[in-house]
C-alpha positions in Angstrom: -12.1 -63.0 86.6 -10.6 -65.5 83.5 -7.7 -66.9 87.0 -11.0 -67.3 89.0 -12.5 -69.2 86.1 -9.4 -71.2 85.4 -9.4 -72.1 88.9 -12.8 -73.3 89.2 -12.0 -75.3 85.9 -8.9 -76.9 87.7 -11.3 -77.7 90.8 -13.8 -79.2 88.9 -11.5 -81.5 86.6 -10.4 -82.6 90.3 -13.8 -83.7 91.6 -14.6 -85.4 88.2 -11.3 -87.6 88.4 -12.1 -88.0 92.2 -15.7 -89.2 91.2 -14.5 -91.2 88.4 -12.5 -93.0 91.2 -15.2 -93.6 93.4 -17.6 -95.3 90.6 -14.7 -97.5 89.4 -14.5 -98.4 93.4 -18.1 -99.3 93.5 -17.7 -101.2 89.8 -15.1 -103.3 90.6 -15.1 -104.0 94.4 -18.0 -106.6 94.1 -15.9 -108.4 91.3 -13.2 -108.2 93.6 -15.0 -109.6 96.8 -17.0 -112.4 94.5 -13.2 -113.4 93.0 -12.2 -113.6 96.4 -15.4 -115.8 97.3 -15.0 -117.6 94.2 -11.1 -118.2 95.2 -12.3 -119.8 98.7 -15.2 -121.7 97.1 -12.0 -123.8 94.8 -9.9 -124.5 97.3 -12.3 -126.1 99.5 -13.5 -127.9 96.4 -10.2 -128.3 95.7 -9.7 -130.0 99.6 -13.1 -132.0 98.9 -11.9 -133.9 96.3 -8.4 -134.7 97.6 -10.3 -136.1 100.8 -8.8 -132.5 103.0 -12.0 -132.5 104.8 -10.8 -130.1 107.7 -9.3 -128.1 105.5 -12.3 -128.3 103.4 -14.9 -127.3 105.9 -12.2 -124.4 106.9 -12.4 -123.1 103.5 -16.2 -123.6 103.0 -17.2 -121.4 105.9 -15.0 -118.9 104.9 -16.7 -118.6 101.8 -20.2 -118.7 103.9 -18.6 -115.2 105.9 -17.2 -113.8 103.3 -20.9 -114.2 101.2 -22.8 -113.0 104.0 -21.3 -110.2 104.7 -21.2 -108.8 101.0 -24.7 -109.5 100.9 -27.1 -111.0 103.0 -27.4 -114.1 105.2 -30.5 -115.1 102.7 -28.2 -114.6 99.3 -28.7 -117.6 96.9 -24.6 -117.2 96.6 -25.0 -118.7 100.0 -26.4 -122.4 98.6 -22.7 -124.3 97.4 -20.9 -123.0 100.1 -23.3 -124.5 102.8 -24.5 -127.3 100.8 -20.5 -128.2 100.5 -19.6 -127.4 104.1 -22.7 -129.7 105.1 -21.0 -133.1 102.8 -17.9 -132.1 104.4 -19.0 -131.6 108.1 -20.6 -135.2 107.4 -17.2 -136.9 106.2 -16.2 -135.7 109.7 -19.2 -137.7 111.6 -20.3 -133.5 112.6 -23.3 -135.5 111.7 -25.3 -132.5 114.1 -23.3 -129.2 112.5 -24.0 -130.7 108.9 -27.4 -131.4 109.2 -27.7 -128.0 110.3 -25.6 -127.0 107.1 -28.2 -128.6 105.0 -30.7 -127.8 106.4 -29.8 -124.0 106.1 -29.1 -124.5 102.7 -32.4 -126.0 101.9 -34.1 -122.5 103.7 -31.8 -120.8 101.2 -33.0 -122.5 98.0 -36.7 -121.9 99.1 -36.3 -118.9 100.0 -34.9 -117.8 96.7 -36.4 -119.9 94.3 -39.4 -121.7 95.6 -40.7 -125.0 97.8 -40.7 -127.0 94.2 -36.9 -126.4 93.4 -35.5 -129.5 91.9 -32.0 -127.7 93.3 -33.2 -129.2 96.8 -32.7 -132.5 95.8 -28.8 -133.0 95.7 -29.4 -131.8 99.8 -31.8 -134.4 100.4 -29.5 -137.2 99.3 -26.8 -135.9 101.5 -29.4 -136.2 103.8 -30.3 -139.8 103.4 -26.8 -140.7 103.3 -26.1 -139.1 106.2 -29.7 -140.7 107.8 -27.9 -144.8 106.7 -24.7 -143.6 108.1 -26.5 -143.2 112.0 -28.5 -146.2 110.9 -31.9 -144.0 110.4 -33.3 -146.1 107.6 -36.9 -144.7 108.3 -35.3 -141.0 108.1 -33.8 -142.2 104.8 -37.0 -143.2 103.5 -38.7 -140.7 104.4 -36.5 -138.2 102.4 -36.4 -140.5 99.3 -40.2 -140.6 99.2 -39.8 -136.9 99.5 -37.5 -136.3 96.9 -40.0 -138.4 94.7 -43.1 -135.5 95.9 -41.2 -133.0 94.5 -40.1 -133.8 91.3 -44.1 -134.8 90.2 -45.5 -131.2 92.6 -42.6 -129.9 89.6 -43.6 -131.7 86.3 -46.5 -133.5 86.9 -47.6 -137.1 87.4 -48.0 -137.7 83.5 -45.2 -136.0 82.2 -42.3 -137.9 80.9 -39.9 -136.0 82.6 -40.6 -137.7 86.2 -39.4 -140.8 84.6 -36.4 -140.8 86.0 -37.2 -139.9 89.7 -39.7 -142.2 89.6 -37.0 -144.8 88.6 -34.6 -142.9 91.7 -37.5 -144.3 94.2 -37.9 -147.8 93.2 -34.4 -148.5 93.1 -34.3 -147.0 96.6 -36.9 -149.0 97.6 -35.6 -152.6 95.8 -32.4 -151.5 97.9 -33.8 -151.5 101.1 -36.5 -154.6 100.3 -39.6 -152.4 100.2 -40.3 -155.1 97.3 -44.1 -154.3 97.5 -44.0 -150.5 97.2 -41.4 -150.6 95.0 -43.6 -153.0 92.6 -46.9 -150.5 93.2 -45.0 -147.5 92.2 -43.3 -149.0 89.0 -46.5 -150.4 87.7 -48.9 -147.3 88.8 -46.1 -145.1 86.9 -47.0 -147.8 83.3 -50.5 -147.1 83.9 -50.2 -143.5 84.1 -47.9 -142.8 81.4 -50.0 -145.4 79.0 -53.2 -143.6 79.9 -51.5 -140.2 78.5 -50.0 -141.7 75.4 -47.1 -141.9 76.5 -47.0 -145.9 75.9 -44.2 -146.3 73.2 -42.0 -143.6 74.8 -38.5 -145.6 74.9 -38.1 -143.8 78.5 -40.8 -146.9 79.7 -38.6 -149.7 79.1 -37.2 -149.1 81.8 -40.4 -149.1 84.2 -40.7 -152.6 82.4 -37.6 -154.2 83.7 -37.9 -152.7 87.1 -41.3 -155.0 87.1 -39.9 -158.0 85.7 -36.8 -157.8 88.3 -39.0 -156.3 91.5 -41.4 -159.7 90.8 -38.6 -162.3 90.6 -37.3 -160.7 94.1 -40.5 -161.0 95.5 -40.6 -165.0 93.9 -43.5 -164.1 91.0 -43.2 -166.2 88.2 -43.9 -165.8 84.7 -42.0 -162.5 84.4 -41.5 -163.1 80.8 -45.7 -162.2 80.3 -45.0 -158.7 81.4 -42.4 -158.1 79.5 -44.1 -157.9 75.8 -45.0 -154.6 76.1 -41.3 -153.7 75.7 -41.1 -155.5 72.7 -43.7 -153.0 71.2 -41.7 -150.0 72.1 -38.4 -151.3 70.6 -40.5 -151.7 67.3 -42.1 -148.8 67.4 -38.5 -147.1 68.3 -36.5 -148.6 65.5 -33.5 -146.2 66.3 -32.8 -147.1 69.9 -28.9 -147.1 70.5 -27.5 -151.0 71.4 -27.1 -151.1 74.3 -31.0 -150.1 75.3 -31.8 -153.2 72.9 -29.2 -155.5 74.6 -30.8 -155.1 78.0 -34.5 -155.5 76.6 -33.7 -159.2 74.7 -31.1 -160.1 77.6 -34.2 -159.2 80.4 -36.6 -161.3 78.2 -34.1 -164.0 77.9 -33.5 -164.5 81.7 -36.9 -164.3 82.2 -38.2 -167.2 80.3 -34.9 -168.9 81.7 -36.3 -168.7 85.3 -39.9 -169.8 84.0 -37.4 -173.3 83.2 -38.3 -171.8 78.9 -35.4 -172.7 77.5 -36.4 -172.7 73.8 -37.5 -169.2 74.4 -34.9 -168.1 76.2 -32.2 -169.0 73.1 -34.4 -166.7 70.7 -33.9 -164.0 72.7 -30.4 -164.6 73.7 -30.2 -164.8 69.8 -30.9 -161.3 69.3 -28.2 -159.9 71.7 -25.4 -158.0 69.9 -22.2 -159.7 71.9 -20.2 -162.1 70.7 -19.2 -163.6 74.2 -20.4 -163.4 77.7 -19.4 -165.0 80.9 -22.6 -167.0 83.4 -23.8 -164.5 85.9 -26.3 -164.5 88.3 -29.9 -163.6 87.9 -31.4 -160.7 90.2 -34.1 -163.2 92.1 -34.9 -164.5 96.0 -36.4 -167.7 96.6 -37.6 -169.5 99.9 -35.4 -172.3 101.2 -38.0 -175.2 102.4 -41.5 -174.5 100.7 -42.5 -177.3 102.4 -42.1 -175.8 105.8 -43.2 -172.7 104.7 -46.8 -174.2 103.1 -47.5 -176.0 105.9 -46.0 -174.6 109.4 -48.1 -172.4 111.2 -46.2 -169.8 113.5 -47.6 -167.2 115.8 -46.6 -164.1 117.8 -48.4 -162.5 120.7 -50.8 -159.7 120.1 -52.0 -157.8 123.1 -56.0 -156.7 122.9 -58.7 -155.1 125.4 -59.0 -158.6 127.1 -55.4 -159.5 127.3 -52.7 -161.0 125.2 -53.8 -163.5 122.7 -51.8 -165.7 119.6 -52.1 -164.2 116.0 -50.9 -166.2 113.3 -48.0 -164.8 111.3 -48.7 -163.7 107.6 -46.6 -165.4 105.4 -43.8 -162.5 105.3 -43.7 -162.4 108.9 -43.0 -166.2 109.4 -40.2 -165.7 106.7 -38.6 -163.4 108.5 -39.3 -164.3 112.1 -36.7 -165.1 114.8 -35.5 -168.0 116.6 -35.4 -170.3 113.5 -32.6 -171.1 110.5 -33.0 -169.2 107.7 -36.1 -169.3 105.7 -35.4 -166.9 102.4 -32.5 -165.4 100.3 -32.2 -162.6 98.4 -30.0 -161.7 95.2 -30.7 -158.0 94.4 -27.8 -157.4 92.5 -28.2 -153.2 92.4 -25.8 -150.5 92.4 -26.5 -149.7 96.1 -27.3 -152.6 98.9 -28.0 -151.9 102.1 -27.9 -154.0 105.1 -31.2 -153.5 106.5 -34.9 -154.4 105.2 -38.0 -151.8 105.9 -40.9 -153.8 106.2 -43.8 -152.3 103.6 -46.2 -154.9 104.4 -49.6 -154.2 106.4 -48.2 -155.5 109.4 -45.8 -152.5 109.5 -48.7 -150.1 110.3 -49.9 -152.0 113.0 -46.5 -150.8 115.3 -44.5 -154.0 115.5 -41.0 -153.9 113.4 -40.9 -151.4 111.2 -36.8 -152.6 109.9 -35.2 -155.8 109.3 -31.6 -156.7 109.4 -29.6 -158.2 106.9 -26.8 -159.8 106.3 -24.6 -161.3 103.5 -22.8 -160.6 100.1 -23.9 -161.3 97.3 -26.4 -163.2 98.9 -28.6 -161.2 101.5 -30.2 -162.9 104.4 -32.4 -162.0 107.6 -29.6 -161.5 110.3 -31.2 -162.8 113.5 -31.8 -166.0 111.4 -28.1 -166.4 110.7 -26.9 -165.3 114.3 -29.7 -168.4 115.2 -28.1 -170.8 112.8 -24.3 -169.5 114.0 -24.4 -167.9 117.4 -21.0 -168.5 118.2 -19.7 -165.6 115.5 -22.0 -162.8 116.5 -20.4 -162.6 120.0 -19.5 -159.0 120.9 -16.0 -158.7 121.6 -15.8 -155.5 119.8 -14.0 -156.9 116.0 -16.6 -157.9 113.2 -16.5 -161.4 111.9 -15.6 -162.2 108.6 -16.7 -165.5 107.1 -15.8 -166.4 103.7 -17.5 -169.3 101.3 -16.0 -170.0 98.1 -18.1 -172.1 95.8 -17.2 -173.8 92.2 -20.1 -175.0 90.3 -20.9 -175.9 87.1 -23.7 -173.2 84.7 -26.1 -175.3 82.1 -26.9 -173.8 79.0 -30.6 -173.4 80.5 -29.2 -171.5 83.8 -29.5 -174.7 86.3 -26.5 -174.8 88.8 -24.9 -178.3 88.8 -21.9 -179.9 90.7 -21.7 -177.8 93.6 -18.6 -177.9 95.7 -16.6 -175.5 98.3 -13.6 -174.7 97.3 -12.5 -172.6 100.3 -14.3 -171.4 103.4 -13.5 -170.6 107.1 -16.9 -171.2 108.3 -18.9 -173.6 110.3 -20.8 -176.6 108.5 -23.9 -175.0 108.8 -22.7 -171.7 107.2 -21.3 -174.1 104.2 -24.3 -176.1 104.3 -26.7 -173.1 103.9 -24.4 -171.8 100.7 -25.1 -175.5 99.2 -28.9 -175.3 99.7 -28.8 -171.2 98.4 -26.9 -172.4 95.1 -28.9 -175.4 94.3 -31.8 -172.6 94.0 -29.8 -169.7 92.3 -30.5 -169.6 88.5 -27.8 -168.1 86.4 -27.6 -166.7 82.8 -25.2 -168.9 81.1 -22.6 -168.6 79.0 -22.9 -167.1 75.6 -20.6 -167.7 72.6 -21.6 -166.2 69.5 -25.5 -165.7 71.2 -25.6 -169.2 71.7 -26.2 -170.4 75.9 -23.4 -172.9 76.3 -22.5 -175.1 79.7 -20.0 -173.2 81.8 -17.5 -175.1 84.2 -15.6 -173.7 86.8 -17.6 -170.7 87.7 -17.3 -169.2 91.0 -18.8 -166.9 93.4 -17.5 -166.2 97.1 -20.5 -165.5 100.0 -19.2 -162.9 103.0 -20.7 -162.5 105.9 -19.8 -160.0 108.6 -21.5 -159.8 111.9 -21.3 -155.4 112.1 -24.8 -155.2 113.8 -22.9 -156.3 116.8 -20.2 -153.8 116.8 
């Protein structure tokens, strides 16, 4: 009876080891699988950053397998992976694999953690990059103004915290010259955060300055008027690092330099904390011959029940029609500049163009205008055109552009002749020594055009 009970004893301390064994199986074989995952998602971040995009996109989706087969083809572990495999599949111009990517990716973030995420919004710029790269500005747009909807369906139209989405969108939209949307959506976002207090929150300056600049690019004058609000907030925000400052009295500066306020402009200039600063040029468009454009009528064919008839152009239209040299430049002078225009104005609803082309750097200008003025360098024989214009001018201490000359250039007269006109209209910030707007000589700026529409 006591051998029977020693053997049972014996049997028993066997099936706890054995079961100790099989929990420390089922404890650590998830750590081992997600170090494993973990291990595949590095080295194709790894391969991502070295520019290793095949390898990259061989290492993401064998992250993807390995996730979805420890858990489920919905698991949120799922998101980087695809969201990573989607950037790289893009690199590759798999332009139809990553969209699917994303697109997966995006179901997976819904899916897990609701339709408002503010997750989804590092997809949706991969998918308006990827929407410019095939030259789908309208997609792009679409998934900007998008981007925008979610962020206010997740804090609210008067919360502070949409600030900087809303700023996201207007650049967007200064970037690809939706100057009249971008202008409504800046100064509807004032009004609402003034209406909820919100009126000295040092987050506003900003809104300011995007108003001032989107109304010099759309040729408003008097910017300086809308710009006294921001003085208020830097007084009632006494702490506001330097650089925040800087920007406000440089913004009011140039602004009562374009309004030709000279006086005003050195006050504010005054204020700046820099000792020196070289001339540079002032974010603005302006029309080339206001004469022609006050007092030329042009019209386009518009078909109705009773057959075609002639409707005059609105002003934007005839600025940017064809067949004619060009009419307008524009100096944005952002972060991100893109080559094409989408037309916000009412005649865009009406079906006729939706885009515009551009062309030009720094200086943008309407490409079938330029092709007009030069046809001979947008022939298609499969290499872009590069034109270069070098110009050397002189900066006054009240931002006027004097002695104009070319330097160097390998384009046609008309090309150089267009680059005169464009910098006899250009206003500058000039030179600062000590705060003070001095006379600049021997500033410089090169124009490039090249012709990749027809390529």
């Amino acid at each position: 009876m006591l051998r029977k009970i020693q053997i049972s004893d014996k049997s028993m301390a066997i099936e706890v080891e054995t079961m100790k064994r099989y929990l420390c199986t089922l404890l650590f074989l998830p750590l081992i699988v997600i170090a494993e995952r973990h291990d595949s998602l590095e080295k194709a971040s790894q391969h991502e950053l070295k520019g290793e995009y095949e390898r990259a996109a061989e290492s993401y989706k064998l992250a993807i397998e390995e996730i979805t087969a420890q858990y489920s083809e919905f698991s949120i572990h799922l998101f980087e992976p695809l969201l990573g495999h989607g950037r790289t599949l893009s690199a590759l111009d798999k332009t139809g694999k990553a969209t699917e990517r994303l697109q997966h990716a995006l179901h997976i973030l819904r899916r897990n953690e609701g339709v408002y995420t503010l997750r989804q919004l590092e997809v949706v710029d991969e998918l308006t990059k990827m929407a410019m790269h095939a030259d789908q500005p309208l997609k792009a747009d679409t998934q900007q103004t998008f981007s925008h909807f979610i962020s206010k369906r997740f804090y609210g139209d008067s919360n502070p915290e949409v600030l900087a989405a809303a700023y996201k969108l207007v650049n967007w939209q200064i970037s690809t010259g939706q100057l009249t949307k971008a202008l409504d959506l800046a100064s509807k976002t004032i009004k609402t955060m003034q209406e909820h207090g919100f009126e000295s929150d040092p987050r506003l300056i900003e809104a300011h300055l995007l108003v001032a600049k989107i109304r010099r690019l759309k040729g408003i004058c008097c910017t300086e008027k809308r710009l006294t609000a921001v003085i208020e907030i830097l007084n009632q925000n006494t702490d506001l690092p330097m650089d925040i400052t800087n920007e406000v009295y440089l913004s009011l500066a140039d602004a009562y330099v374009v309004s030709k306020k000279a006086a005003q402009a050195r006050e504010y200039y005054a204020k700046v904390n820099i000792a020196d600063a070289a001339p540079s040029p002032i974010a603005m468009s302006a029309v080339l011959n206001p004469v022609r454009y006050h007092y030329t009528k042009m019209y386009r064919p518009e078909n109705g029940p009773y057959g075609t008839r002639l409707e005059r152009m609105t002003p934007e239209e005839q600025l940017s029609a064809g067949q004619q040299p060009p009419q307008q430049f524009f100096l944005p002078l952002g972060d991100h500049k893109y080559d094409v225009r989408i037309v916000d104005s009412a005649e865009a609803v009406k079906g006729r163009e939706r885009t515009k082309a551009l062309i030009g750097e720094p200086f943008q200008f309407y490409y079938d205008q330029v092709k007009d003025l030069v046809p001979r360098l947008f022939k298609d024989d499969g290499t872009p055109n590069e034109i270069k214009i070098t110009l050397d001018f002189t900066v006054k201490n009240d931002g006027r552009i004097e002695n104009i000359e070319i330097s160097e250039t390998n384009a046609p007269v008309k090309l150089n002749r267009l680059m005169e006109q464009v910098m006899s209209k250009v206003i500058y910030r000039p030179a600062l020594a000590g705060g003070v707007p001095i006379t600049k000589k021997n500033v410089s700026v090169t124009q490039t055009f090249i012709n990749y529409h027809e390529t």
